[in-house]
C-alpha positions as CSV (number, residue, x, y, z in Angstrom):
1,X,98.3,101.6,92.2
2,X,100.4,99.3,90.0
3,X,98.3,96.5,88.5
4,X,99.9,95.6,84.6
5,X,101.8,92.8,84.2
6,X,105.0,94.8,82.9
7,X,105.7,96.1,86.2
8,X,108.8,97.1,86.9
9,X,110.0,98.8,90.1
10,X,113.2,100.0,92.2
11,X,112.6,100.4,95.9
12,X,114.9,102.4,98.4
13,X,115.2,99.7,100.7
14,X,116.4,101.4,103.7
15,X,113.3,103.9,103.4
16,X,110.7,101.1,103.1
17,X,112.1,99.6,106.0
18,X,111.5,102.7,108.0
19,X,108.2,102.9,106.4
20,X,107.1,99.4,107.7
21,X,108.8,99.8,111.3
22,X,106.1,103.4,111.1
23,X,103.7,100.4,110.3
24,X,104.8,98.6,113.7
25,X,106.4,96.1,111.5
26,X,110.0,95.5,112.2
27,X,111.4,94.4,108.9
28,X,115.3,93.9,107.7
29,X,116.3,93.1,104.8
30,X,115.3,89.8,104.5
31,X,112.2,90.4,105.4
32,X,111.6,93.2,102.8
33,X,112.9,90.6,100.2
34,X,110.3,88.1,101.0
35,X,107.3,90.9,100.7
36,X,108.9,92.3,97.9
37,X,108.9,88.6,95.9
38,X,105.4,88.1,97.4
39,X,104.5,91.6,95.7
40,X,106.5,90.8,92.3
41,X,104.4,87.7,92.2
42,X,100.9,89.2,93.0
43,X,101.3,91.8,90.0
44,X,103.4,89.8,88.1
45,X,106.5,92.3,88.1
46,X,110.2,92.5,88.7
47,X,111.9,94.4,91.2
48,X,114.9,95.7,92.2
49,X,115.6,96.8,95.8
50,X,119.1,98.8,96.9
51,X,120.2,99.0,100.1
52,X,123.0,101.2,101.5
53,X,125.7,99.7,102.8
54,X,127.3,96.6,102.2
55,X,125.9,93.0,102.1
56,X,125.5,91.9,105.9
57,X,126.6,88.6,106.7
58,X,124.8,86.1,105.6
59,X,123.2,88.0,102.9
60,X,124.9,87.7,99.4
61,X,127.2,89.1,97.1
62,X,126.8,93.3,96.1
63,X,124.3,92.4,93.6
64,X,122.1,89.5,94.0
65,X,119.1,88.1,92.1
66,X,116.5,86.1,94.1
67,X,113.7,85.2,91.4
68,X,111.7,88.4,90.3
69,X,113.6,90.7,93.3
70,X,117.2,91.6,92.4
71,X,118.6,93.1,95.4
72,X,122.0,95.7,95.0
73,X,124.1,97.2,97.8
74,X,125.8,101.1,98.3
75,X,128.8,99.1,98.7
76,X,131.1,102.3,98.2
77,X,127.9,104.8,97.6
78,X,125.1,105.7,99.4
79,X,121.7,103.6,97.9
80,X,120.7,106.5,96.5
81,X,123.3,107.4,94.3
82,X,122.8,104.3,93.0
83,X,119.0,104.5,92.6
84,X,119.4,108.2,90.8
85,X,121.8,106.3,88.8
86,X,119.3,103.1,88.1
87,X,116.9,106.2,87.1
88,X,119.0,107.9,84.7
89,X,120.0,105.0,82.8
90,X,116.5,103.5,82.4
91,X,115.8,103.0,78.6
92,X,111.9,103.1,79.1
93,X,111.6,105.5,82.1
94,X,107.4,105.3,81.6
95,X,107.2,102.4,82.9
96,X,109.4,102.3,85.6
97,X,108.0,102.7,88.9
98,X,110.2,104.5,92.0
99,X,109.3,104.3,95.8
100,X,110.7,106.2,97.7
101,X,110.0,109.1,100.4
102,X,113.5,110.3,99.6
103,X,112.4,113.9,97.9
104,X,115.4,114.0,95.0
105,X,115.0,110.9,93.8
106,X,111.4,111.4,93.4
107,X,112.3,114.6,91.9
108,X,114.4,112.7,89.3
109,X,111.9,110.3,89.1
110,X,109.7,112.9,87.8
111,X,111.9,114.3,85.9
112,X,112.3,111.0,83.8
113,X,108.4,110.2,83.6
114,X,108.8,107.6,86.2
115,X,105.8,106.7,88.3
116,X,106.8,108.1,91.8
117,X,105.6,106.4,95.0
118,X,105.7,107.6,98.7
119,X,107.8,104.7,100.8
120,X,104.8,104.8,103.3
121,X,101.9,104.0,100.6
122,X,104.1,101.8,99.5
123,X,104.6,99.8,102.8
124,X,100.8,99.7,103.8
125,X,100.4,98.1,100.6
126,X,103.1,95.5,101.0
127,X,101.2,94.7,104.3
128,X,97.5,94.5,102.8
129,X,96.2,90.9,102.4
130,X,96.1,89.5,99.1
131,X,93.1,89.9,97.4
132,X,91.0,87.1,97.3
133,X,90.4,85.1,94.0
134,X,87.2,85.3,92.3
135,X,85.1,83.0,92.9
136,X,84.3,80.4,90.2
137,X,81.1,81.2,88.2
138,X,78.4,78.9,89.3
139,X,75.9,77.4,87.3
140,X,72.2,79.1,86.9
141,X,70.2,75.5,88.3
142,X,72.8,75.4,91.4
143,X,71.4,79.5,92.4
144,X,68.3,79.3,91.3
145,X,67.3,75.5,91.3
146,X,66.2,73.0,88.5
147,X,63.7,75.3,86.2
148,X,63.4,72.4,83.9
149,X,60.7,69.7,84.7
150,X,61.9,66.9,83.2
151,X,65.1,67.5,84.8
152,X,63.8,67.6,88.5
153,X,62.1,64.3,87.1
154,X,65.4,63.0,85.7
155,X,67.0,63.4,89.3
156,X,64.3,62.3,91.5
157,X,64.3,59.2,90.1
158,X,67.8,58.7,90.2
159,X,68.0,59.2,93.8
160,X,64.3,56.6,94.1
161,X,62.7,59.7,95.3
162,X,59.4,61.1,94.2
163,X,57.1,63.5,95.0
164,X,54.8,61.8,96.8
165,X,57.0,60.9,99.7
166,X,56.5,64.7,100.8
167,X,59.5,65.9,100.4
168,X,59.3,68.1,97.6
């Protein structure tokens, strides 16, 4: 999927939405801000979401920047004008990626060398679990025990044990 740390990506809000409520999710736009930061953070990316419409209220100005997320509104154009427009004026199309399920804006996407993604493999991604870290690398005596004898020696008398109290 998309796992560099120059990501770069411009969602169709509205069509992610409807991708997660297919998922049983109901997200607004709020919501899809929140997993879209979360998602900028894991890959270590920045993203820009449109929506169509204007801000609702309580949501900010037309264009808004919330950390890594900037989030812009179809204030007097639909959102995907203004995402074929945010395609067309991209000055290293490569490595932009699109989502979207809308099928002329992937077509431009294309069209520009963008990476085009599907709103709905998109959302299911947005709703996997993080992966989990790796785990630390442990040290050879702690897996496999003290191979050394003098070291065995070392700890059992630290501790006052020895071996003859049947232990070991």
């Amino acid at each position: 999927m998309i796992y560099h740390s120059d990501v770069r990506v411009l969602v169709d809000g509205n069509n992610v939405m409807g991708a997660l409520a297919a998922e049983c999710v109901d997200a607004g736009r709020s919501m899809l801000r929140e997993l879209l930061a979360r998602f900028a953070e894991r890959v270590g990316g920045v993203v820009t979401v449109v929506f169509d419409g204007p801000p609702r209220r309580g949501e900010s100005r037309p264009a808004a920047e919330a950390g890594s997320v900037t989030v812009l509104y179809g204030v007097d154009r639909t959102a995907d004008d203004v995402v074929i427009e945010r395609i067309r004026a991209e000055s290293a199309p490569r490595r932009l990626t699109v989502v979207s399920s809308d099928r002329v804006i992937r077509r431009e996407a294309r069209k520009r060398r963008c990476r085009a993604l599907r709103a709905e493999s998109f959302a299911k991604w947005l709703l996997a679990p993080a992966p989990e870290p790796p785990a630390p690398d442990e040290p050879s005596a702690k897996l496999h025990g003290l191979t050394d004898e003098d070291d065995t020696a070392r700890w059992l008398e630290r501790f006052d044990l020895s071996d003859d109290d049947g232990l070991f």
